[in-house]
ROLUM-865102 format. One record per residue (C-alpha): residue in one letter; x, y, z. Coordinates in steps of 0.5 Angstrom, whole numbers, plus 500, padded with zeros to 3 digits. Layout:
BEGIN
AXYZ ...
This chain:
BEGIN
X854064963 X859058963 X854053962 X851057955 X858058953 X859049954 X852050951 X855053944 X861050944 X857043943 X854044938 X857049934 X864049932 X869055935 X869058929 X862059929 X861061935 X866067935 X862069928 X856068932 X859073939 X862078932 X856080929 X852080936 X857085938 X856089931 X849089932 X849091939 X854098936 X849099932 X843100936 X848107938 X849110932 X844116929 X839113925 X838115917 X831114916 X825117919 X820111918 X820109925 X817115927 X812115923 X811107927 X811111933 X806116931 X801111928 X802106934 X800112939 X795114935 X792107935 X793107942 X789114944 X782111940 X785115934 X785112926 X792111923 X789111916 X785118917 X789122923 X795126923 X800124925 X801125933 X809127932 X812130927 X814127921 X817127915 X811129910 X807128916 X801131911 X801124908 X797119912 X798112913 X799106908 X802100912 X797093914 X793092919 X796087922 X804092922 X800097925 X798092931 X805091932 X807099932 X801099937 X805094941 X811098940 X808104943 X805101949 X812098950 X816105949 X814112946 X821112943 X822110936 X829106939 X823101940 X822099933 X830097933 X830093939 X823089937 X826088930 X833086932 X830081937 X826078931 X832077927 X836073933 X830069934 X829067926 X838066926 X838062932 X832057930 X835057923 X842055926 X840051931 X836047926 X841046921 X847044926 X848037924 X848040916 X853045917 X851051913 X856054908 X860059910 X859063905 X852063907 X853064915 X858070913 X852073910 X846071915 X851074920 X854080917 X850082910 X849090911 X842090909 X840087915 X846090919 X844097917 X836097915 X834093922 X840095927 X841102925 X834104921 X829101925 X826098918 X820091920 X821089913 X824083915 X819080919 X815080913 X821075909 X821070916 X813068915 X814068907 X820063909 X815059912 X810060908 X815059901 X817051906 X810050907 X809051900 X813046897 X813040902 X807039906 X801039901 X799032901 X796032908 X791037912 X796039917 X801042911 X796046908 X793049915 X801050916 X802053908 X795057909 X797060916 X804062914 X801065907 X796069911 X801072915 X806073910 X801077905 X798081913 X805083914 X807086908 X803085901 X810082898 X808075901 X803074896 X809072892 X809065896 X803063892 X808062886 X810056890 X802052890 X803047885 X810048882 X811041879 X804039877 X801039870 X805037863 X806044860 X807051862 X800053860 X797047864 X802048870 X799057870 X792054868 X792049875 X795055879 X790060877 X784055878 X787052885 X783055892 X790056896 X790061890 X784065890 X785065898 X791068898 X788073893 X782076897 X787076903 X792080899 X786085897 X784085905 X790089907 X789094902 X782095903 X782099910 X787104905 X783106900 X777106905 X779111909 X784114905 X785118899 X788113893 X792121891 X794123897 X799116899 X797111893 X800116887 X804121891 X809117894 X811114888 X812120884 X813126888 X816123895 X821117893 X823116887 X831117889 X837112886 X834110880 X839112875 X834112869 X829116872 X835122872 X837120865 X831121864 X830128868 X836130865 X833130858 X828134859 X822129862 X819131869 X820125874 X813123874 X813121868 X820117868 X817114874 X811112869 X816110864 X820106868 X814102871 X812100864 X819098862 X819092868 X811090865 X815089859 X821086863 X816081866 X812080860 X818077857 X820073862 X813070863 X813069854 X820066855 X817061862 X811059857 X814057851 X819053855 X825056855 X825058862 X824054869 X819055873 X824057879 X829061874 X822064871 X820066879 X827069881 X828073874 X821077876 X824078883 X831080881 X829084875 X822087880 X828089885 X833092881 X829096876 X824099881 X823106881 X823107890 X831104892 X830102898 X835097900 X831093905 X826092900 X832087898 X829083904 X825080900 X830075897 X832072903 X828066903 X831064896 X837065898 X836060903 X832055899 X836057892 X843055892 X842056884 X841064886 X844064892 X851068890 X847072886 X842075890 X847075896 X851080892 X845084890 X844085897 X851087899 X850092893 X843094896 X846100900 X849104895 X843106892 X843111899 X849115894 X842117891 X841122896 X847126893 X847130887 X854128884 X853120884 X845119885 X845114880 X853110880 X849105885 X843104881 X848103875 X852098878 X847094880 X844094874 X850092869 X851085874 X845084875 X845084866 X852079867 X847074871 X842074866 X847073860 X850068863 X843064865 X843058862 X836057858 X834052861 X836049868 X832044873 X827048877 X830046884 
């Protein structure tokens, strides 16, 4: 024990290595505190389905869930790993140990790769105490974080190593497995050629006609395929989204209040972020935005405008915030705001944190200049 800790003390200032014995100590507590959420159940339940020779996508669920009427709509490549968790544990506590010791491992490769460029402490205090990560890994069990990781690797990847063959395999690897373990990883794709051609048009042109793209593409659309083969696209695509969990978005209840039924605000709202997004990407072409501000304005308003709020969909800005000191203090706050769309679960203040989230997010916006540098 005192060797490690002359270890640390080497090559970390104290401060750090208090910071770091800290959140190690919140974490541990954490794991000892009732969970909210029921999804690691159902990892549970389709782990042991697959591991008694049954298909997750058509069977039942071998425990009781919530909505157990519901089958499975998680990748392939998830399922394997709850089929890990399984063999490991049949206990749901395992999805909390196996996600935490995914995020130590990435936090302390991270930390040990920078420690000759010290991190900001803004940005260690986030990394080490952000309450997505805190309560979404440690207390819920929830995996979406493994899939930030390889979307990471695969965004570094993406905007450094293309010149030779060993980067692209490394760009492509960390793709593949980004889109396999959560379909967001098909967001790495925006970073293929980011910098080439002389105008917008050409640059979204060469993207589209680039191989890495389309690779990518018929990845994505793998992962779906096992879903819409064995199970029916009403019963988990379209539900889910309408019927189950829609909860926290305050214009899905103002809409409600005025006499509309959710799903058709839901439906409402879906067509408010194609419009959103279509007007970025109208602003990006004709040159009024950059490339990077184009990418991180779809996410951010993607992320906040979305009918389901769930806080560790938040997750999916952790690499920006790594690599995006123009972004990083605005997607730090969103994700230190993301939990408060859990008052949407009470009657009185089911929309405060949705409307919170949304006047800052407008405050980012409004004070975005028209055109930064993309880096």
């Amino acid at each position: 024990m005192k060797s490690i800790t002359f270890y640390f003390q080497q090559r970390f200032s104290p401060l750090l290595v208090t910071l770091f014995i800290t959140a190690l100590l919140v974490r541990i507590a954490l794991l000892f505190v009732p969970g909210f959420s029921t999804d690691p159940q159902r990892f549970l339940s389709d782990g042991i389905n697959l591991l008694e020779g049954r298909n997750p996508y058509t069977a039942a669920p071998a425990l009781p869930i919530a909505y157990g009427h519901l089958r499975s709509f998680y990748t392939p490549l998830m399922e394997g790993f709850f089929a890990f968790g399984a063999w490991l544990m049949h206990d749901p506590f395992v999805f909390r140990l196996l996600g935490g010791a995914a995020e130590l491992l990435f936090l302390g490769w991270f930390f040990v790769r920078r420690r000759s460029r010290p991190l900001p402490l803004l940005l260690t205090l986030f990394l080490l105490f952000n309450p997505v990560s805190l309560h979404e890994i440690w207390r819920e069990g929830h995996l979406d974080h493994i899939g930030a990781f390889f979307l990471y690797f695969a965004v570094v990847s993406g905007r450094s190593a293309f010149a030779h063959r060993r980067g692209k395999l490394r760009g492509l690897l960390f793709l593949l497995l980004s889109i396999a373990w959560k379909f967001t990883g098909i967001i790495a794709l925006a970073f293929r050629l980011r910098k080439l051609g002389s105008s917008p048009v050409q640059r979204t042109v060469l993207r589209l006609a680039d191989s890495f793209v389309w690779m990518g593409i018929a990845a994505f659309a793998l992962q779906l395929l096992p879903v819409y083969l064995f199970t029916q696209f009403a019963e988990r695509g379209l539900t889910v989204y309408t019927t189950y969990w829609h909860h926290g978005n305050g214009i899905v209840h103002l809409l409600h209040g005025l006499g509309f039924a959710d799903a058709h605000g839901i439906y409402l709202v879906q067509r408010l972020i194609l419009l959103a997004l279509l007007l970025i990407g109208g602003l990006y072409l004709t040159g009024r935005l950059s490339y990077t501000n184009t990418l991180c304005l779809c996410l951010g308003t993607l992320l906040v405008l979305f009918p389901v709020q769930h806080p560790w969909y938040y997750f999916m800005l952790f690499p920006f915030i790594l690599l995006y000191r123009r972004w990083r203090k605005p997607f730090m706050v969103l994700c230190c705001l993301a939990p408060l769309s859990y008052l949407g679960y009470t009657a009185s203040l089911k929309s405060t944190g949705f409307w919170i989230m949304l006047v800052f997010w407008l405050f980012v916006i409004i004070r975005l200049p028209a055109r930064q540098p993309g880096a």
